[in-house]
C-alpha angles and dihedrals in degrees: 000000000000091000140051111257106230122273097240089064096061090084101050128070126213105270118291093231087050094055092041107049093055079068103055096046081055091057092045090062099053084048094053090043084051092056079243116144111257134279112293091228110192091156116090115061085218105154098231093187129091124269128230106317090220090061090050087055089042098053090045094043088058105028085081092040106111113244098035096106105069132103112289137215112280092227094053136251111302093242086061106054080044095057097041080054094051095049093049096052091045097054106020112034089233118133107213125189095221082196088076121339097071121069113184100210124182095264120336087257089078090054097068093061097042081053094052088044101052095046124026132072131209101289091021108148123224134179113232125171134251115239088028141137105289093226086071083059106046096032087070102042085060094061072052086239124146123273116218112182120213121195128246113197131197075224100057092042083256099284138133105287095223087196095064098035091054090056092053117102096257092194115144099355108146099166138038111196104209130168140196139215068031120233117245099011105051095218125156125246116214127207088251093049089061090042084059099044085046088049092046098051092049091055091051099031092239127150117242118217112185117189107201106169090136103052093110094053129098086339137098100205119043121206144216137210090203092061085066106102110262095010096134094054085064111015149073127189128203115212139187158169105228103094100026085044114038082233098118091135099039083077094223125154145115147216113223117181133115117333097244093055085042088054093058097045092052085045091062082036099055082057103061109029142031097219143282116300100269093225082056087056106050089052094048095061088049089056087053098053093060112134112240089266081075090056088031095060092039101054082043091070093038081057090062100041083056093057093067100033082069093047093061099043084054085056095049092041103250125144118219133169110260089209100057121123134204126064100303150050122236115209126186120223121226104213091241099055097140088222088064102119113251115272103239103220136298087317098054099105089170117150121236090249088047090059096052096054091049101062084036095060094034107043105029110014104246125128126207124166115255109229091227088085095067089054136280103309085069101059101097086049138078124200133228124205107222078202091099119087127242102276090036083069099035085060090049090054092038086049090045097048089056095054089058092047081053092048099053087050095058 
């Protein structure tokens, strides 16, 4: 390299999906060599369903009008921001001003960055939680800020222990990452639960970032952070259509809070983009104004995917929470499950989910996440993608059945 890479990036490793998929396409093609059926792949939460069939028209309808394919505002089409609003008051019981309390942004993920851009320092510190997304993680190490991790546990329904945070040493921390429905875990938020995070932020002068990209998903009643009393004052909530929409790669989401954190975050935005496609946008306001039967018949198909994402975590011995919502299930490991891939001597520091994906992958071509990749609160677990249809998973139980019936032979 005939540079120096920067110093912010020592502390942040290429993507874990994007290691390890290299891995199992690798895998695939041995397979297919092999005349095996393909990889099982239950990773990636990656909606494999179609979107609103009136925002696939209406992209199609403008993307051939003259004059659509010009720069566009930083701060979105006003249709957009208004129809953002109106979602938002009509599922959420949350009044936006669209003028300046709703950002659209390319994909929420981009929001996390932008966020931690436009508001720590270096040595900044931020509460993350472990098990979390790991973009919480590495978009603030890149702002080079402190990471203080804060545990999750299937005891305590997976969410913040208030007891333990409030005997950190608070110190410094400008921002708490939280996240409901939660990924990985799939846990429920209340309306009491974000009272008690907004209350909690108030007290201790801390930014909350939700991330609430799930709300739609396995669940009848989606919930905001912002419809707690006095959340704008101290939270901001990242949006998207990704999961509720089936839009994942149209890179469509938004921030909404109060208009002067708004403001920062468009300030760091300006700088980095010239706006979202205009066609993407106009489809994208006719994917928000679908009526509940749209959530209703996509969470029906979730439900039974469900179904059989339980049946084969009974089969591998992993136990999971029936009532969990979002787009995958969540199964913890016992240490003497017997399809726990073999330690390999005094240096195997595998985790219990590690091992389990690993026979999995290797000896019967199915891929599930290991949970050490969300922290360490996920080690013991393994994840499922309910982004495989019926039969996909039927074949994972059916492959999985017949490694036990090996096992036993040998």
């Amino acid at each position: 390299m005939i540079i120096t890479p920067a110093k912010r990036t020592l502390g942040v490793q290429e993507y874990y999906f994007s290691r390890k998929l290299k891995e199992v396409a690798s895998i695939g093609a041995r397979r297919a060599a092999a005349g095996e059926s393909p990889v099982v792949n239950l990773g990636i939460g990656a909606p494999d369903r179609m979107p609103p069939e009136a925002a696939v028209l209406k992209l199609a309808e403008e993307a051939v009008r003259p004059g659509n394919h010009a720069y566009q505002s930083y701060v979105g089409i006003p249709q957009l921001r208004e129809a953002f609003a109106a979602w938002y008051a009509r599922y959420y019981g949350v009044a936006l001003d669209p003028s300046d309390e709703i950002q659209p942004l390319v994909g929420s993920k981009e929001g996390i960055l932008l966020i931690c851009l436009a508001f720590l320092d270096k040595g900044d510190k931020v509460l993350v939680p472990d098990p979390g997304y790991p973009t919480y993680t590495s978009a603030c190490r890149l702002t080079e800020a402190e990471i203080l991790t804060y545990a999750l546990t299937e005891e305590n329904h997976w969410w913040p222990d208030f007891d333990a945070l409030e005997a950190m040493d608070l110190t410094g921390v400008k921002i708490m990452w939280t996240n409901y429905p939660n990924m990985p875990t799939g846990a429920s938020a209340t309306e009491a639960l974000y009272e008690r995070i907004v209350a909690f932020a108030k007290k201790h002068e801390i930014l909350i970032v939700n991330d609430n990209p799930y709300s739609f998903i396995q669940t009848s009643r989606p919930l905001s952070i912002l419809a707690a009393p006095g959340a704008k004052d101290c939270c901001l909530e990242l949006n998207s259509l990704s999961k509720a929409h089936n839009m994942s790669g149209w890179r469509i989401g938004m921030v909404a809070g109060a208009a002067d954190m708004i403001a920062q975050v468009l300030k760091v935005k300006s700088q980095m983009d010239s706006g979202m496609f205009r066609p993407l946008q106009l489809a994208a306001v006719e994917a928000l104004s679908q009526g509940p039967e749209w959530y209703q018949e996509l969470n029906a198909g979730y439900y039974q995917r469900k179904e059989v994402a339980a049946k084969l975590f009974d089969i591998i011995g992993a136990h999971y929470d029936p009532a969990s919502c979002g787009l995958f299930l969540w199964g913890r490991l016992e240490p003497d499950n017997p399809l726990l891939d073999p330690l390999q001597g005094p240096g195997d520091e595998r985790t219990l989910g590690e091992r389990m994906s690993d026979r999995l992958l290797y000896d019967s071509g199915i891929f599930l996440t290991p949970g050490f990749v969300f922290g360490r609160g996920g080690a013991d677990y393994v994840r499922a993608s309910l982004c495989a249809t019926v039969p996909v998973l039927q074949e994972a139980c059916r492959r999985v059945e017949e490694l036990k019936k090996k096992m036993k032979k040998i």
